[in-house]
C-alpha positions as semicolon CSV with decimal commas, in nm:
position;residue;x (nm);y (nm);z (nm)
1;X;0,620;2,437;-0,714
2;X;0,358;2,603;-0,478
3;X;0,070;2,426;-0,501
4;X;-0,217;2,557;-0,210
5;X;-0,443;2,290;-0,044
6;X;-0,746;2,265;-0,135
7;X;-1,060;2,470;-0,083
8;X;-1,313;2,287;0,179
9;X;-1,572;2,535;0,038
10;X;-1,553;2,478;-0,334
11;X;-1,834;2,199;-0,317
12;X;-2,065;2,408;-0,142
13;X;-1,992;2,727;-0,405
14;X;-2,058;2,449;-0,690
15;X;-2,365;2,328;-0,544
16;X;-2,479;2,687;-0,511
17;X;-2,387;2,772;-0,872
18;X;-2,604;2,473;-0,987
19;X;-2,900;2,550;-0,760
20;X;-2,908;2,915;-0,911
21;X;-2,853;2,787;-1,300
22;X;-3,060;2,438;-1,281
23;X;-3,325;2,564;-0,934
24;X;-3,613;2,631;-1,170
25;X;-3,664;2,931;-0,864
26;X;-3,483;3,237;-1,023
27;X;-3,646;3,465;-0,831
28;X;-3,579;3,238;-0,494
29;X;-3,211;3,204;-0,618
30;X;-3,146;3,616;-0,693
31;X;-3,309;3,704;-0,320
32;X;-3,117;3,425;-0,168
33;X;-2,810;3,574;-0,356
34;X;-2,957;3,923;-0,225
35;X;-2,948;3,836;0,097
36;X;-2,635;3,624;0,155
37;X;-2,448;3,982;0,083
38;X;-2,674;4,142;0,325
39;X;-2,646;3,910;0,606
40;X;-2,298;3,864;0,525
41;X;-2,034;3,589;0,649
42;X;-1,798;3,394;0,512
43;X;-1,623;3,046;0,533
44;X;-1,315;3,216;0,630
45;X;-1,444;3,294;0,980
46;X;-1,663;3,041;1,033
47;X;-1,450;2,769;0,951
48;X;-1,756;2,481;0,850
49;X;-1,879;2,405;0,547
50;X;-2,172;2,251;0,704
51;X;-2,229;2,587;0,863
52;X;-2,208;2,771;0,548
53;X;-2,446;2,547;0,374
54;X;-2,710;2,515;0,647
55;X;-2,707;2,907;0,664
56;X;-2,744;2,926;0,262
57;X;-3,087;2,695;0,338
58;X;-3,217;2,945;0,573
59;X;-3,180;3,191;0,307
60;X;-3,318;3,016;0,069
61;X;-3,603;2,896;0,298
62;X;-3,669;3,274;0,437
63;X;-3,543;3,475;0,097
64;X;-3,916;3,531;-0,017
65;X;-4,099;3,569;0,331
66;X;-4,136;3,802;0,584
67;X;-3,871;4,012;0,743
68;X;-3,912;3,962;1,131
69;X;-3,933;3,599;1,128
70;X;-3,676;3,582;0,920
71;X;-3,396;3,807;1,094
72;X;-3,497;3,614;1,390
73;X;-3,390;3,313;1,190
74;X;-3,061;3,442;1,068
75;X;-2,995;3,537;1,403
76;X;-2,999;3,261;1,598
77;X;-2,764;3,056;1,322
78;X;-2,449;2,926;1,441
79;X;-2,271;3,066;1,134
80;X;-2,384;3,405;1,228
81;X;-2,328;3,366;1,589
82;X;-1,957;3,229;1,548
83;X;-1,931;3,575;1,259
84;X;-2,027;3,813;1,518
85;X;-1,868;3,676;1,823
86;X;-2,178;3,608;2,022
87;X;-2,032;3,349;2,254
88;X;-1,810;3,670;2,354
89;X;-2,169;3,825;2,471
90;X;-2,195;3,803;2,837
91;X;-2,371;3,956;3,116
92;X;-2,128;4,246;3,231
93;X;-1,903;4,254;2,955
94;X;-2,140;4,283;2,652
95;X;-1,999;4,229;2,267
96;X;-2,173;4,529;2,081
97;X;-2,071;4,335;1,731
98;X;-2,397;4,167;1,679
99;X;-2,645;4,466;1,803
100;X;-2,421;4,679;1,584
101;X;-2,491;4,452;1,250
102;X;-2,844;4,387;1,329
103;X;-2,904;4,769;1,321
104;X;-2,638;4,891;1,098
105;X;-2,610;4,682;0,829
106;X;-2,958;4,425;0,838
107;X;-3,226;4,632;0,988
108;X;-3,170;4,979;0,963
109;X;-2,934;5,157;0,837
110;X;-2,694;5,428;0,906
111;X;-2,828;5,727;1,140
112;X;-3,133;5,586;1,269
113;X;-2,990;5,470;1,604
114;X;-2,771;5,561;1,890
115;X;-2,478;5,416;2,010
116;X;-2,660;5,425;2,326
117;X;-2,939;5,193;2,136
118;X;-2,651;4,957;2,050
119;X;-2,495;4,966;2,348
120;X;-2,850;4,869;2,573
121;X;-2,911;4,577;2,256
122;X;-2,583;4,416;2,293
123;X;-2,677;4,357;2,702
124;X;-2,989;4,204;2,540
125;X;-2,860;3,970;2,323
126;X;-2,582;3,876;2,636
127;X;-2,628;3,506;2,661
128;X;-2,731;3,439;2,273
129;X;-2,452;3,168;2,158
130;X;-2,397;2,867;2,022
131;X;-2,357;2,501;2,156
132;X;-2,011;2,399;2,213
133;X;-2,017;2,169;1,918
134;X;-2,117;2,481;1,712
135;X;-2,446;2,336;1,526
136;X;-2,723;2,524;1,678
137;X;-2,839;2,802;1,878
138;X;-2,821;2,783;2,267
139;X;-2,963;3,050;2,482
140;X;-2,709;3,079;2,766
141;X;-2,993;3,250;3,044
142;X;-2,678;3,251;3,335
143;X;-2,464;3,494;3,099
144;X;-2,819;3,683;3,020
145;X;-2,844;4,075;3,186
146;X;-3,244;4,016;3,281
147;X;-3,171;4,408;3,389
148;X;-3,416;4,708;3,247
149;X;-3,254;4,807;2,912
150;X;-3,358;5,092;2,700
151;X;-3,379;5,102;2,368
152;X;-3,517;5,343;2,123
153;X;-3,704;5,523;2,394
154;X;-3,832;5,242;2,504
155;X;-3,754;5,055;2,875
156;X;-3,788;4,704;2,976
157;X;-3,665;4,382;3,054
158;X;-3,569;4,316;2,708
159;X;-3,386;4,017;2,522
160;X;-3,288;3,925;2,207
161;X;-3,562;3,878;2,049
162;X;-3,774;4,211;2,189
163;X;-3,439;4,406;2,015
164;X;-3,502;4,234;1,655
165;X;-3,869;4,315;1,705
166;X;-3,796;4,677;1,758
167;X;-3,564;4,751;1,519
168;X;-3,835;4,575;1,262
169;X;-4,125;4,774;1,396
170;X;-3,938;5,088;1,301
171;X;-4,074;5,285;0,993
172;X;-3,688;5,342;0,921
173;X;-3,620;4,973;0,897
174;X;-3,912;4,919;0,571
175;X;-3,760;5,219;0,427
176;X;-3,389;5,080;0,439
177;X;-3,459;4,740;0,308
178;X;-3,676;4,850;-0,008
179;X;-3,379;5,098;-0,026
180;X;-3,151;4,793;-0,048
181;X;-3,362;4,586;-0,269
182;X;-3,415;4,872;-0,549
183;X;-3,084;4,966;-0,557
């Protein structure tokens, strides 16, 4: 008899299922849906229920807002950061996995980059991680390349947050999330 140990994550996926049957927010509880599969992780990676379920709040708390503020939300949370690697991102060896998602999958879309872009955004997100005890954002400024970057045709002394502001600013990045939501 094989029996597997339990699932950590089942209470959270319960909880979830109630909020989107009993919420009284359907729209709230479709968008936060929406977006968990666009910014997606998983409990897999991450390892932390408390993670996961502080991440699904953001959603929720961002699902029917703005854009910028909330991709700036999403990513600075630890989930995300631990899902991407971003403690990996460091001044002189830059992790590309995070500038690659935020253009690829949540901003933009295929095509309307470079891998030049992505490789200039990943040295200005260097020095975005977490806290050792994984529960918030931490901006590491001694593993941060404060060097001229340029991205999109555009050159400065940019960080992660300048990036997330370009990529929104882009008529291409309106154009690939209405995509995503009519679809």
């Amino acid at each position: 008899f094989n029996q597997t140990p339990p699932d950590p994550a089942v209470p959270v996926r319960g909880w979830w299922l109630y909020t989107i049957l009993e919420g009284g927010h359907p729209l709230r509880e479709k968008l936060t849906l929406f977006w968990h599969n666009h910014f997606a992780t998983s409990y897999a990676k991450v390892g932390s229920v408390r993670l996961m379920f502080e991440q699904n709040r953001t959603l929720r708390r961002h699902a029917l807002g703005r854009f910028r503020p909330f991709l700036s939300a999403v990513s600075r949370d630890p989930a995300m950061l631990i899902w991407l690697d971003s403690n990996q991102n460091v001044r002189g060896a830059p992790n590309e996995n995070y500038a690659r998602e935020v253009m690829e999958l949540f901003s933009l879309g295929v095509g309307n980059y470079t891998e030049r872009d992505i490789q200039e955004a990943a040295r200005a997100f260097t020095g975005w991680h977490h806290t050792p005890d994984q529960t918030a954002f931490e901006f590491n400024a001694s593993l941060h390349d404060p060097d001229p970057k340029t991205i999109f045709g555009a050159t400065g002394n940019f960080g992660g947050e300048d990036v997330l502001r370009l990529c929104v600013d882009r008529p291409a990045c309106a154009t690939f999330l209405v995509g995503k939501l009519y679809a």
